[in-house]
N, C-alpha and C positions, 0 to 999 in steps of 0.2 A: 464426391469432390468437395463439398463444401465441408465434409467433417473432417477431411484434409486442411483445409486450408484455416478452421478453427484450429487446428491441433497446432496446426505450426504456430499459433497466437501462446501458445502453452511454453515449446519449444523456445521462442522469443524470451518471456518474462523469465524464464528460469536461467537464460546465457545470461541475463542480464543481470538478475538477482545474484547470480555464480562471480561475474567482475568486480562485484561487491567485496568478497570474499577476501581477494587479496589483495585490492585498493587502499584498505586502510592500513595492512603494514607496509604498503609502499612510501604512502605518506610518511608513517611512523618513521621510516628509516631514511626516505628524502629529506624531509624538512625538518627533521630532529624533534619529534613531538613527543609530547609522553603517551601513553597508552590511553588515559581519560581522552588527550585530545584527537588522537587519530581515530578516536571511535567516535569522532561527528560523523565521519561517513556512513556509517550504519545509523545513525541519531539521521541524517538529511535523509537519508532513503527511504527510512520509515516515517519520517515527519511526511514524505510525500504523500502514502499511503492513509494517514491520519487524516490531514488534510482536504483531500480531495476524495473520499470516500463517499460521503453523503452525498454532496454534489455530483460526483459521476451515475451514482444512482440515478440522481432528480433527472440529469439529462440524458441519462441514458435508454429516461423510462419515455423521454419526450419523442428523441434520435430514430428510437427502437433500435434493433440490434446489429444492424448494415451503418447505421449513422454512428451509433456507438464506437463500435471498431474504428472505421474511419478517423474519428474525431483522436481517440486514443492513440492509432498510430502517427498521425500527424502532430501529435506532440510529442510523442519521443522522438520521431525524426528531427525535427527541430531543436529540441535538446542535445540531439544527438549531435548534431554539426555545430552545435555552443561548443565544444571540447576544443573544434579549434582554434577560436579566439580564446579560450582559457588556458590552452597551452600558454600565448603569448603574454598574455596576462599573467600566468603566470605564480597567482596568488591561491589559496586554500581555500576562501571563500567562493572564487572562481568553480573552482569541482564541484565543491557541495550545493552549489547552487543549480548545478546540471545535475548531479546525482537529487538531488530533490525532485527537479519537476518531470526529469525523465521516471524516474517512481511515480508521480502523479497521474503519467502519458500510461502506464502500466497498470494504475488503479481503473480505469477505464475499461482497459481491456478486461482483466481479471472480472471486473464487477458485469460484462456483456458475456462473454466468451464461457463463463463456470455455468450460467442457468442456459444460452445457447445451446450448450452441446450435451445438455441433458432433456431436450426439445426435436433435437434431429434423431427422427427415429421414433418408434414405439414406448411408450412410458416403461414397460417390461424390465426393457432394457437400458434405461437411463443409466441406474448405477455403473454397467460396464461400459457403455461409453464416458461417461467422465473418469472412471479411472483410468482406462485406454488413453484417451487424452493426456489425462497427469503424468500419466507416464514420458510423454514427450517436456513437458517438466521437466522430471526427474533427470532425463537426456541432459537437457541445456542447462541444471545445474553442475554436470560432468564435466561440460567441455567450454560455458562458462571460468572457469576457475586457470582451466590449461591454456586458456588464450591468453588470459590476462597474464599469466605468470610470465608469457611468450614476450609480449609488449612493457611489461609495468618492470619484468627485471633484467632484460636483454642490456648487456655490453658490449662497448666496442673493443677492435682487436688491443687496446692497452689495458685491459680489465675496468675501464671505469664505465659506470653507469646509462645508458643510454634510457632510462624510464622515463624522464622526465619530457623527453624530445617524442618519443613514442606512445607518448600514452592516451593522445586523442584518436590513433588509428580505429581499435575497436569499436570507439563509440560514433566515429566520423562512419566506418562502414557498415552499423547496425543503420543512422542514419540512412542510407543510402538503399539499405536492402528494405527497412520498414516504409520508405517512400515510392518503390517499388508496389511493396504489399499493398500499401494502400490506393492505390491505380487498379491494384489486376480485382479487390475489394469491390471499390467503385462500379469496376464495369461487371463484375460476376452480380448472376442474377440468385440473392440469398432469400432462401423461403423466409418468407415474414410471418412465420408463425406465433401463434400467440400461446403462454402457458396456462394452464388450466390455474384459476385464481383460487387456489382455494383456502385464501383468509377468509374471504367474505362469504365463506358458504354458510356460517351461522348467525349473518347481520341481523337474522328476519326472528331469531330467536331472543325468549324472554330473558332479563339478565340472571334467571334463578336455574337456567338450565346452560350457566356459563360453564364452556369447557374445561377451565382452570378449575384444578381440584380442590383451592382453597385460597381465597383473599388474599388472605396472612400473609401468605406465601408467595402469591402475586405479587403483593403489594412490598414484601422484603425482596423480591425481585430486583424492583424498579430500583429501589432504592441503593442496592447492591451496583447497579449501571451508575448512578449517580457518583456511590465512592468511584468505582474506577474509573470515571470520567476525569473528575476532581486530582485525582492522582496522577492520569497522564500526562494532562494540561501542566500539572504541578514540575514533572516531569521535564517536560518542556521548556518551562521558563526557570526554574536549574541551569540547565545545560546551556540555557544562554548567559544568567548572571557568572556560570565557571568561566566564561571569557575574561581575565583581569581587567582588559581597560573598561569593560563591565559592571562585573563585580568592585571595581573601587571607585565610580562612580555613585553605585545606588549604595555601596557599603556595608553589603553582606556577604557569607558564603552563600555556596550552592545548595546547601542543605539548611540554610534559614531560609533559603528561596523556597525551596521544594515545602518546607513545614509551610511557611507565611502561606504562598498560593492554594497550595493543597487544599489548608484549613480555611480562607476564606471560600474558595469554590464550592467544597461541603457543607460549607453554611447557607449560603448563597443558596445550593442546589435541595438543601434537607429545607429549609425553610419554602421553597416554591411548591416542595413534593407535598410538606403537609397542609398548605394551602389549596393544593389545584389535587388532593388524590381522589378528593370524592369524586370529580369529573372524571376518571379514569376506569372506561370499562374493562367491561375483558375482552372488548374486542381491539381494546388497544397491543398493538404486538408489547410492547413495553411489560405487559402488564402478563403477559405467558411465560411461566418460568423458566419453560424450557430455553425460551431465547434469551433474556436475562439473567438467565444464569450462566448461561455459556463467553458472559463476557467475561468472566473472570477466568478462566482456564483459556480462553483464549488468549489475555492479555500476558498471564504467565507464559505460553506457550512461545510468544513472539518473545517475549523478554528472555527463555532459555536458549 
């Protein structure tokens, strides 16, 4: 029952993630945007996720993983029922400001729900249970996509557009069903198991029989996290200076923003590295290539 009721957390993010999908050419063709600017709503969803990453961790790890959930879906429910004072609102800012934190309300989850349901049950079989799971995902980014088109492109009987008046129902009834969830959460009794640590199975060892195969490597790791950090943020503050009343205040492009930010953050970030690297062991996660490296295929991965 309870890797039921994980799975359906799966289910959840992926409908959600799927309303994304064609939210932004709603806008695009509502409000008359250009293509740069209807793609804030993929820019606000994943600014959620950016944002509130580390933090859902910290609190996650505080929560444990009944508090976790909870916590996460009571912000997307809340998010959720913002859609409808932002119908009346009315404004572009209004959405993206719900599609951001309801992403946020989603980092949560994700960040409890992925190592949970590789916990319930026998280590053996971890792997098939989270892929089992993901697959309820995969579900909800199917029928994600078919709902929105339902509400975001629906007309009335003179052919004109009814998106605009409809388009907080989805997120008003995800509201409504995740507040739900997080009641039947509450009063379900979820093993509080704990996962086996095994970072720290080599604290007790010398640093000459450090698992990292090579400094160098370690240490162009870290460094490697540093650029793509430097470049997201960069990123980020772009996409704000592409706003004109923006941009023609601080009086640059988007792309002097992205250079300017980028390169001071790399500086910033290369100058702290080679100040503090000698302090960095190899029991620093940072500092395992395996995990530092997979920032940068990850970061492509989200950006394709």
């Amino acid at each position: 029952m309870t890797f039921v009721l994980v799975s359906s957390l799966f289910l959840l993010w992926g409908f959600c993630n799927g309303l994304i999908d064609v939210m932004d050419k709603h806008f695009h063709e509502e409000l008359h945007l250009t293509l740069a600017q209807s793609a804030w709503v993929q820019f606000a969803h994943y600014l959620g996720y950016f944002l509130m990453a580390m933090p859902a961790g910290w609190l996650a790890g505080k929560l444990g993983y009944k508090g976790g959930i909870i916590v996460g879906l009571l912000m997307v429910a809340a998010w959720g029922f913002w859609f409808i004072p932002a119908s009346h609102i009315a404004q572009f800012w209004a959405f993206l400001l719900g599609v951001c934190f309801i992403a946020s309300g989603l980092t949560f989850l994700e960040t409890v729900a992925n190592p949970y349901a590789t916990v319930l049950g026998s280590k053996q079989f971890a792997a098939s249970r989270i892929n089992l799971a993901q697959s309820c995902n995969g579900m909800g980014w199917i029928f994600g996509p078919v709902v929105g088109t339902t509400f975001f492109y629906g007309t009335d009987h003179t052919g004109e557009s009814t998106g605009s008046e409809t388009l907080w129902i989805p997120y008003a009834a995800i509201g409504a069903f995740v507040l739900v969830l997080a009641v039947v959460f509450s009063f379900c009794k979820l093993p509080d198991i704990k996962a086996e640590d095994e970072f720290h199975l080599d604290d007790n060892a010398p640093e000459s029989k450090a698992p990292a195969a090579n400094r160098g490597l370690a240490m162009g790791s870290v460094w490697l996290t540093i650029i793509v950090l430097a470049v997201a943020v960069g990123i980020i503050v772009s996409a704000i200076v592409a706003i004109p009343s923006v941009g023609q205040v601080i009086g640059m492009t988007e792309n002097q923003a992205l250079g300017y930010a980028s390169g001071a953050l790399l500086a910033i970030g290369t100058l702290f590295f080679l100040t503090k690297k000698a302090r960095i062991s190899f029991h620093c996660i940072l500092s395992q290539p395996h995990f530092s490296g997979a920032t940068l295929p990850q970061f492509f991965y989200v950006a394709a």
